[in-house]
C-alpha positions in Angstrom: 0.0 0.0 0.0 1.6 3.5 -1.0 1.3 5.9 1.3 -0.1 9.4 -0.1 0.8 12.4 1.8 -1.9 14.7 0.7 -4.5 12.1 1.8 -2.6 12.1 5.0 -2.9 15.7 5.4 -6.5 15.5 4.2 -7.1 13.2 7.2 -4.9 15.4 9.5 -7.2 18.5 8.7 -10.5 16.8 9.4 -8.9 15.8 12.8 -8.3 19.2 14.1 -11.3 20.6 12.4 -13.6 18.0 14.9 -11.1 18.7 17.5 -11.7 22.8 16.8 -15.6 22.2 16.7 -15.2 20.2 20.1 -13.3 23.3 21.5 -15.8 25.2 20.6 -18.6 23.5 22.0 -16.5 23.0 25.2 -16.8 26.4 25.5 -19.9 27.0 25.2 -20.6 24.3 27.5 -18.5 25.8 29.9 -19.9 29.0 29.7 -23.4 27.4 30.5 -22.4 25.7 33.8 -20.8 28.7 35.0 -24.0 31.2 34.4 -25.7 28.4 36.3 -23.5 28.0 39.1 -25.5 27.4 42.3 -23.1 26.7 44.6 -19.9 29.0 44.5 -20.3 31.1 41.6 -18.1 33.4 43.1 -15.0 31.1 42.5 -15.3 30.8 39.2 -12.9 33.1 37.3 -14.8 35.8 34.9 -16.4 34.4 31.9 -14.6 36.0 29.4 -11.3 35.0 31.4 -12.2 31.1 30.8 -13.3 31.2 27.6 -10.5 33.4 26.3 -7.8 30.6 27.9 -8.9 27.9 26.9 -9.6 29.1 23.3 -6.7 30.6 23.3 -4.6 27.2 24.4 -7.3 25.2 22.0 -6.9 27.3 19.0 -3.1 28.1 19.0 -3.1 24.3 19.1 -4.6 23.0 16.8 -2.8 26.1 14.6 0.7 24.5 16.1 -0.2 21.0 15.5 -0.8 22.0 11.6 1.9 23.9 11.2 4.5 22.0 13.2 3.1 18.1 13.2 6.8 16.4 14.8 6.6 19.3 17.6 4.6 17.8 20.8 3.9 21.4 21.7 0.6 21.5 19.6 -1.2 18.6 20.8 -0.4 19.6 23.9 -1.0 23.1 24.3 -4.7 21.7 22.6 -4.9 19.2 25.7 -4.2 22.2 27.9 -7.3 24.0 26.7 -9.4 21.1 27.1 -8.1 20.8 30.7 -8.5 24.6 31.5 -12.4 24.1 30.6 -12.9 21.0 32.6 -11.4 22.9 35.7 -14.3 25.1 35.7 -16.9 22.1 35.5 -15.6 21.4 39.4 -18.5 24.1 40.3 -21.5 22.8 38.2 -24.7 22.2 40.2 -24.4 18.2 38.8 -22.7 15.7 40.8 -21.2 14.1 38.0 -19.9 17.7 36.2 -18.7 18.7 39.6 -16.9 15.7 40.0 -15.1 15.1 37.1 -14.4 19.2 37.3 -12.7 18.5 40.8 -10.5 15.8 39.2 -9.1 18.0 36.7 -9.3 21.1 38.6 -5.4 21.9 38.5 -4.6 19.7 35.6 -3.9 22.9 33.3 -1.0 23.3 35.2 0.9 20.3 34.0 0.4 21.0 30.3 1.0 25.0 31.3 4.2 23.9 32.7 5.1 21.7 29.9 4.5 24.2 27.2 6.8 26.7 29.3 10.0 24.0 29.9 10.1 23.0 26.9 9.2 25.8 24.5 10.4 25.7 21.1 11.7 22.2 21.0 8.4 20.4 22.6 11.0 18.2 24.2 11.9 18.3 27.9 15.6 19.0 27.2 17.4 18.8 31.2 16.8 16.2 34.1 15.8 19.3 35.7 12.6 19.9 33.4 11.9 16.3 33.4 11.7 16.5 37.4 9.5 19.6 37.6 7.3 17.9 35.0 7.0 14.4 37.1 6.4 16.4 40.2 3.6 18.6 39.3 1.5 15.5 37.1 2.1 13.8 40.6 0.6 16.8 42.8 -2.3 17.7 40.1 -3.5 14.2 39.6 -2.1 11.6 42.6 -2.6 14.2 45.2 -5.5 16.2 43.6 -7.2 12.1 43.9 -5.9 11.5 47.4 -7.4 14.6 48.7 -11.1 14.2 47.1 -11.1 10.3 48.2 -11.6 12.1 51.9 -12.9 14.9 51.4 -15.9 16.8 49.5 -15.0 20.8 48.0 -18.6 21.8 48.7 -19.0 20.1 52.2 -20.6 23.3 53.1 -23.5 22.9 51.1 -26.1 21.1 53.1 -28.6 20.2 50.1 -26.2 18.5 47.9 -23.0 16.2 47.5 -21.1 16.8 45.0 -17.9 14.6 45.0 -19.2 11.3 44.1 -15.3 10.0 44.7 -15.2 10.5 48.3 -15.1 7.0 50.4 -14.8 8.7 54.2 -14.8 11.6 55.3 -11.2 12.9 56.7 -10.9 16.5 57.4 -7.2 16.8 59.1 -5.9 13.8 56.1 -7.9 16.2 53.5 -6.6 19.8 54.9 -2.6 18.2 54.8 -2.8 16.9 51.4 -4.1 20.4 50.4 -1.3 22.0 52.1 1.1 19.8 50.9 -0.4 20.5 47.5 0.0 24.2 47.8 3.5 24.4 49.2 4.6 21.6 47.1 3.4 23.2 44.0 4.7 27.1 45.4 8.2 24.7 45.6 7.8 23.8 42.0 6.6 26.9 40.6 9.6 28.9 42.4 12.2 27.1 40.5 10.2 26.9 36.9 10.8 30.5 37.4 13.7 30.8 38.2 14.9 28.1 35.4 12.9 30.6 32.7 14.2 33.1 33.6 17.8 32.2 33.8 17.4 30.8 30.4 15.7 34.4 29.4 18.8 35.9 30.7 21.3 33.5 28.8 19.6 33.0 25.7 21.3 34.0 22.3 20.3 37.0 19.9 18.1 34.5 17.8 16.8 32.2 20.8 15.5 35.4 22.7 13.7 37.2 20.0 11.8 33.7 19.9 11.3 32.9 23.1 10.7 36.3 25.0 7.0 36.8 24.8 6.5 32.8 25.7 9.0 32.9 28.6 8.2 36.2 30.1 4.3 35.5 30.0 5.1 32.3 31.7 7.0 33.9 34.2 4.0 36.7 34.8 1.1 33.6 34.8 3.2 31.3 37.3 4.4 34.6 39.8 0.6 35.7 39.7 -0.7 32.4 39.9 1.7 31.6 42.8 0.4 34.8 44.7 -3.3 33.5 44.4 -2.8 30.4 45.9 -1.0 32.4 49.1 -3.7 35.1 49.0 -6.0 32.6 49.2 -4.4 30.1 51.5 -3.7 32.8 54.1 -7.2 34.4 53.8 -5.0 37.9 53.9 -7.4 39.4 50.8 -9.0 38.4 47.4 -7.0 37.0 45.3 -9.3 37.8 41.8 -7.0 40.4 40.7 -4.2 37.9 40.4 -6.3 35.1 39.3 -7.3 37.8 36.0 -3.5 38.6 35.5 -2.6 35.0 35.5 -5.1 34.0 33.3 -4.5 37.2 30.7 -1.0 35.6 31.0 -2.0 31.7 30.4 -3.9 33.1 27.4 -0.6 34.7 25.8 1.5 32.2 26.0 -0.2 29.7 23.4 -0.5 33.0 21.0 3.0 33.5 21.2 4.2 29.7 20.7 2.3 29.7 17.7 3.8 33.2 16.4 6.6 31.3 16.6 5.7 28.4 14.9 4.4 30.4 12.3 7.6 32.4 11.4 7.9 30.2 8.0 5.0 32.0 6.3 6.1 35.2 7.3 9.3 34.4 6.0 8.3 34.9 2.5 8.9 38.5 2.9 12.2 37.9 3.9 12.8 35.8 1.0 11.7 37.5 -1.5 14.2 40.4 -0.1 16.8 38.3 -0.1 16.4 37.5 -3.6 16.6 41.2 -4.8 19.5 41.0 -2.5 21.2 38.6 -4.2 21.0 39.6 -7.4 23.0 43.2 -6.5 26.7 43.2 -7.1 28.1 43.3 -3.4 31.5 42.6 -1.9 32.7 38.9 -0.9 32.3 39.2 2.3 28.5 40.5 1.8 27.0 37.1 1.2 27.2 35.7 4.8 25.9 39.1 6.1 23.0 39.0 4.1 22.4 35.4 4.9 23.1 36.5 8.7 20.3 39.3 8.3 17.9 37.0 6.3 18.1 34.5 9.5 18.2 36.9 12.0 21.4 35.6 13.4 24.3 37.6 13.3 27.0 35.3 14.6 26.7 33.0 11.1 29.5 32.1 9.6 29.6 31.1 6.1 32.3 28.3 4.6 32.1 26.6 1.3 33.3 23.2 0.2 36.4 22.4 -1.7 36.6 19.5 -3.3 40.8 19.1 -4.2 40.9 19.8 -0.4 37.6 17.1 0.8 37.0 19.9 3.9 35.6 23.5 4.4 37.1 26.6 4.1 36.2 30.4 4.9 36.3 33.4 2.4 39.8 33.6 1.7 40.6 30.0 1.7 41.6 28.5 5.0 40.8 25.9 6.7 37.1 26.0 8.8 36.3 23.5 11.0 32.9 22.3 11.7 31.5 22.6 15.3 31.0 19.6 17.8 27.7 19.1 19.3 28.9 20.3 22.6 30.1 23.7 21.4 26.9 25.7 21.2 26.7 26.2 17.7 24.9 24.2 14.9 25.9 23.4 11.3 23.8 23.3 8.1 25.0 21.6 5.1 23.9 23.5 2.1 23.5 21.0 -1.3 22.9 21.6 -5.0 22.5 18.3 -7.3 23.8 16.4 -4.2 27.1 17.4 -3.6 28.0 20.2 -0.8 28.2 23.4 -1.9 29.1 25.4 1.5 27.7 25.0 5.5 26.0 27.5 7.6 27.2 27.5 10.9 24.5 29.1 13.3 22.9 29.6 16.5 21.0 26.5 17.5 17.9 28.8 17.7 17.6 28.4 13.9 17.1 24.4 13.6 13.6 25.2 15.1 13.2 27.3 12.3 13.8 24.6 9.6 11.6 25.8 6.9 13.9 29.2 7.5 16.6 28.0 6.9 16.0 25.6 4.2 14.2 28.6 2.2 17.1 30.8 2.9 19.9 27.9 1.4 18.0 27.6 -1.7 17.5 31.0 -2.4 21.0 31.5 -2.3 22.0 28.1 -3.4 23.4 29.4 -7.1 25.2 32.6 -5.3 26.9 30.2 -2.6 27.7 27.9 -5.9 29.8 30.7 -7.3 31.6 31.9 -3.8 32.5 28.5 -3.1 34.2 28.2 -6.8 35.6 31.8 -5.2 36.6 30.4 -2.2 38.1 27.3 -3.5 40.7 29.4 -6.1 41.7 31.1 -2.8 42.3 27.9 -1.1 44.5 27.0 -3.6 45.8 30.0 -3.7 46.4 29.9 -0.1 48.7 26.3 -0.7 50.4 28.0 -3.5 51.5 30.2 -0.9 52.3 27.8 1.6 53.6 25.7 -0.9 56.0 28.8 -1.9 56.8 29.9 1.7 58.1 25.9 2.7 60.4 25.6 -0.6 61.9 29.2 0.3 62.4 27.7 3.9 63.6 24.6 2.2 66.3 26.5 -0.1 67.1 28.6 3.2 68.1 25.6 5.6 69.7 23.7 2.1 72.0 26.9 2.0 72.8 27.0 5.7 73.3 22.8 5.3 75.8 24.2 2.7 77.5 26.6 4.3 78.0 24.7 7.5 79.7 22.1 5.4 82.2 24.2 3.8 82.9 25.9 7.0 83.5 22.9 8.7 84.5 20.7 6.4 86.0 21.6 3.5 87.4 25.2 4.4 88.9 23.8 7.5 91.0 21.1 6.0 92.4 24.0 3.2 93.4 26.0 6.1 95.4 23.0 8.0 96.9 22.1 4.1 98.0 25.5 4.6 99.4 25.6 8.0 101.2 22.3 6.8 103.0 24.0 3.6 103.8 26.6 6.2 105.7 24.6 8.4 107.2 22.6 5.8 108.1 25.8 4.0 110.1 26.9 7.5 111.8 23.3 8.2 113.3 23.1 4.4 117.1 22.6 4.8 119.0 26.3 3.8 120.1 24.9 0.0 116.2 24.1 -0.9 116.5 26.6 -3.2 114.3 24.9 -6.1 111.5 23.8 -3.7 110.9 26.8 -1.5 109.6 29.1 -4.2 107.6 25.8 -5.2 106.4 25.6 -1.9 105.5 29.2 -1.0 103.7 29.2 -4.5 101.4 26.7 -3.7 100.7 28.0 -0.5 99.8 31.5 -1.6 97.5 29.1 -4.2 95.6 27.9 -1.8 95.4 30.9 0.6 93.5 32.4 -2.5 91.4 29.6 -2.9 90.8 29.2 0.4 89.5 33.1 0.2 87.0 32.5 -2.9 85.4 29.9 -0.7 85.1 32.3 1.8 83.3 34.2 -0.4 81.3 31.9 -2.0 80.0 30.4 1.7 79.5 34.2 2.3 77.4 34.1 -1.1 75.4 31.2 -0.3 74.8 32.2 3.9 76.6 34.9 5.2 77.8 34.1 8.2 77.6 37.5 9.8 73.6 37.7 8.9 73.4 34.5 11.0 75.8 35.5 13.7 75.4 39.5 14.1 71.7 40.1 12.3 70.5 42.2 9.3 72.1 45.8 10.3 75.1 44.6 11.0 75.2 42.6 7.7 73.5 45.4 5.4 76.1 47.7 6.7 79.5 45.3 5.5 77.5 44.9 2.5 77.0 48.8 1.7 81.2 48.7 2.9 82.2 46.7 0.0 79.6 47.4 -2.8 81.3 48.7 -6.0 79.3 52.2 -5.6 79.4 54.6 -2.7 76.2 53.1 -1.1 74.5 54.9 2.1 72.7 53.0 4.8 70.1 54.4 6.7 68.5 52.1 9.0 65.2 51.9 11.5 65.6 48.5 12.4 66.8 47.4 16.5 65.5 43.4 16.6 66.1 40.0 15.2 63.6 39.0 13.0 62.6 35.5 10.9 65.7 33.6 9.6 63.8 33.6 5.8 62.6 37.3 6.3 66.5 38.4 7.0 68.0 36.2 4.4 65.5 37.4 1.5 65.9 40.8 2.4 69.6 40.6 2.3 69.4 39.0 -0.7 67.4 41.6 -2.0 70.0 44.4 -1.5 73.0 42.5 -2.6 71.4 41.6 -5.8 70.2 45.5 -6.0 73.4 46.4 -5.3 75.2 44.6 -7.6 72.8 45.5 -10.8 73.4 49.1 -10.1 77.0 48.4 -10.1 76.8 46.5 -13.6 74.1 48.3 -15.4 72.7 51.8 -13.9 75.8 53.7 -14.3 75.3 55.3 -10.7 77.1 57.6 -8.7 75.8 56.2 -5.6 73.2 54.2 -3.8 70.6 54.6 -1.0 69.8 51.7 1.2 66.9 52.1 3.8 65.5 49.4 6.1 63.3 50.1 8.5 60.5 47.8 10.6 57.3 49.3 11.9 54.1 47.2 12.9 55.0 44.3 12.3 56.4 44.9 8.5 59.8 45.3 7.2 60.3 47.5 4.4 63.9 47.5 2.4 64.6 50.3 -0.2 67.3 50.4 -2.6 67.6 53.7 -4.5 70.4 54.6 -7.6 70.9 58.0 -9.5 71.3 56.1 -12.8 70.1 56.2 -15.8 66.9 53.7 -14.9 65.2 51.7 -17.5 65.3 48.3 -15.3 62.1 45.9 -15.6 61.1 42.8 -13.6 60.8 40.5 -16.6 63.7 41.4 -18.3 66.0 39.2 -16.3 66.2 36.3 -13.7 67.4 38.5 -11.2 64.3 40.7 -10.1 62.1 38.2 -11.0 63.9 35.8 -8.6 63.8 38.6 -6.1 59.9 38.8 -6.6 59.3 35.5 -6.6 61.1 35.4 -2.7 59.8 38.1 -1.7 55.7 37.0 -2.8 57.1 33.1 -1.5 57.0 35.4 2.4 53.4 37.1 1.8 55.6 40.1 0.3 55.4 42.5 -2.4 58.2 43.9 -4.3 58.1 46.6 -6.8 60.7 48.2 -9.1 60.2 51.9 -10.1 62.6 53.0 -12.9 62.3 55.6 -15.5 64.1 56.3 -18.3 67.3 59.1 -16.9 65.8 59.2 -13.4 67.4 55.9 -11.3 66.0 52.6 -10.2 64.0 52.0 -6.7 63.6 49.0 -5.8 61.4 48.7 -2.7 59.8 45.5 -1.3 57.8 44.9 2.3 58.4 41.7 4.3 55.3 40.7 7.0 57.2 39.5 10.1 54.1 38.9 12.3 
């Protein structure tokens, strides 16, 4: 047999529709029984009190029920109703009305409570709520019970009896189960207070503009319900004008649960805004706040899918992980054709606002299409980067590697050849006279090559950049440039091994094309750090005309410098010098 949803909610409708006409005829009933009241009409609440109540709880209902059928709060909240009426029955002139009126007479208060604690979920979400909610059905029913098996409410009346449930008659077991009742049930309404409110107090942005009106009307309806029952347990007054706030109050709160629940047909204004919206140009990061204003949430955050990476990632490409169901936060996996497109993470306010949220992803679903494609060129982008930054730190600890080796190795063992042809130089017998100018030559040999590996390890890692720092080594370098070259430095700390080696770099190979090619006079050098950035100048008075991309050395230079999250630029026109000027992040 297949299953047809429309029949389904066919059958759904006609449900509520009887259950609507039964409200309605409750009330009316209701309304009959009290007019009539013969025995204390004067207890009943006003008329247009009861019937607003309990069609307010009826008819928000069966509303809530339509609109959300998974959420418990509708049939509930329709139970509720049905309960408020049947309270009032407890004074009809009929044994039987009054009785089963009597049994039910504080029942109201269990679904009240319920709808309160567990408002928007319809699900008692703490041990706490689930303990306040066994305690009160066990003081409105077993107690409630208990107390009319010994006892009749309208003892007084000498003409009738009206609890048909009573077996003896008890009055001291009667007037402690009532006390118990009342302080019991002050006990329990204290702390539902208290627990609303503190979740009042601590709820988000997005949970409080839902949950205000419910939460603070249930706070008004249990405080002036509360000072009824000690008004009229102390016999210090009347307690009417509390019993009319607290039932203006119970009449809110199923109004505003279905407001609430309701939110997905007002929605369609939102939507239909968003979709001009979307359709303006905007800036990148403008999607996630129209999405954040479109779902009233303004701590969204907005990451896309990319696929060479299998994760998330944020606007400009990195990495965004996904919360944990402990964190407080809730994500939303947006889909087109089956495959992710991008995730919403959001308040957790929003997942009882499904249809929201659904209507919101599709609206957008094309324009998040695009900014993840966005998004995923800047991931990339991002590992080109990285990918950039690690062979630069590669090349840099390959040169040191390098250096250390010749230092140590190879540059060492020259020197002791040479201290060896020195000794044997001194020791040769006085006639030697065909093998000490052999000798000494060789030794002067090798003391030169011994100083071109010196300056090639200086070439490949200069030693006094690792040992001394950048001023110190900017400043030999200026001493033995080919051109008069003039430091001027605002630099005082140590900064990254790759940021001091590139920027070194960067002024030796300046230096040296001015030498070759500007036909300078002289040369400005300028280093200087501030906020976190290092900027390096070199400036010539030649005759300019230099260009990136017309040889390997600038472009090498660029392609160092961008490797560090850098920029490098090389102003040069035609008669008026070259600057070459670059800026190094340090941070």
């Amino acid at each position: 047999m297949v299953f047809d949803p429309a029949a389904g909610r066919r059958w759904m409708d006609a449900r509520l529709i009887a259950l609507g006409a039964l409200g309605l005829l409750s009330g009316a009933s209701v309304a009959w029984v009290a007019s009539n009241a013969a025995i204390h009409p004067s207890k009943i609440p006003s008329l247009p009190v009861v019937l607003l109540v309990g069609w307010s709880f009826i008819g928000s209902g069966l509303l809530s029920w339509r609109a959300r059928p998974d959420n418990r709060l509708g049939p509930v909240m329709t139970l509720t109703g049905f309960a408020w009426f049947a309270s009032v029955l407890s004074e009809g002139n009929a044994p039987a009305v009054a009785t089963i009126g009597a049994v039910f007479d504080v029942s109201f208060l269990a679904g009240f409570l319920y709808v309160a604690l567990s408002f928007p979920s319809g699900r008692l979400q703490t041990v706490l709520d689930r303990t306040l909610m066994v305690a009160t059905l066990g003081l409105v029913f077993i107690v409630q019970l208990a107390w009319l098996l010994c006892y009749d409410p309208h003892a007084d009346c000498d003409r009738c009896r009206t609890n048909l449930l009573e077996l003896t008659r008890n009055d001291a077991l009667a007037n402690g189960l009532l006390q118990f009742q009342r302080i019991a049930g002050l006990v329990v309404i204290a702390v539902t207070v208290g627990l609303l409110a503190e979740r009042l107090v601590r709820a988000s942005r997005p949970q409080r503009r839902v949950v205000i009106p419910v939460l603070l009307a249930a706070i008004i309806a249990f405080t002036a319900f509360a000072a009824s029952v000690v008004v009229d347990a102390l016999q210090i007054g009347r307690s009417d004008a509390f019993g009319r706030v607290a039932g203006y109050a119970f009449a809110v709160v199923p109004v505003a649960v279905l407001v609430a629940f309701m939110q997905q047909r007002l929605a369609r204004r939102v939507l239909a805004g968003l979709v001009v919206e979307l359709g303006e140009p905007r800036a990148a990061l403008s999607l996630a706040v129209t999405l954040s204003r479109a779902l009233g949430d303004p701590s969204l955050v907005l990451g896309y899918w990319s696929a060479p990476e299998s994760r998330y990632v944020d606007i400009d490409g990195k990495p965004l992980e996904l919360p944990d169901p402990t964190s407080g936060r809730m994500a939303t996996v947006v889909e087109r054709a089956g495959q992710p497109v991008a995730v919403l993470i959001h308040d957790p306010a929003l997942q009882y606002n499904a249809e929201l949220v659904e209507s919101v992803c599709a609206a957008a679903g094309l324009t998040l299409e695009n900014e993840r494609l966005q998004a995923e060129l800047r991931a990339r982008l991002t590992e080109l980067q990285a990918s950039r930054a690690r062979l630069v730190e590669a090349t840099e600890a390959e040169r040191r590697r390098i250096e250390r080796d010749l230092h140590d190795g190879t540059q060492q063992r020259l020197v002791s050849i040479a201290i060896s042809l020195g000794l044997l130089e001194s020791k040769l017998p006085a006639g030697s006279s065909q093998a000490r100018p052999l000798v000494r030559e060789t030794r002067e040999s090798l003391m030169a090559a011994l100083a071109e590996l010196r300056e090639l390890t200086q070439g490949i890692h200069p030693t006094i950049l690792v040992e001394r720092g950048l001023p110190t080594a900017l400043d030999e370098l200026c001493r033995r440039a080919a051109l008069p070259a003039h430091l001027r430095l605002g630099l005082d700390r140590r900064l990254p091994d790759q940021v001091e080696s590139a920027a070194y770099f960067l002024v030796s190979e300046a230096l040296t094309n001015a030498a070759k090619h500007s036909h300078a006079t002289e040369v400005r050098v300028t280093a200087a750090y501030a906020v976190h950035v290092l900027t390096v100048e070199v400036a010539d008075d030649g005759i300019g005309g230099a260009a990136v991309g017309r040889g390997t050395g600038l472009r090498g230079l660029t392609d160092r410098v961008e490797a560090l999250g850098g920029t490098l630029t090389v102003s040069s026109p035609l008669g008026r010098g070259t600057t070459v000027y670059a800026e190094f992040p340090c941070a």
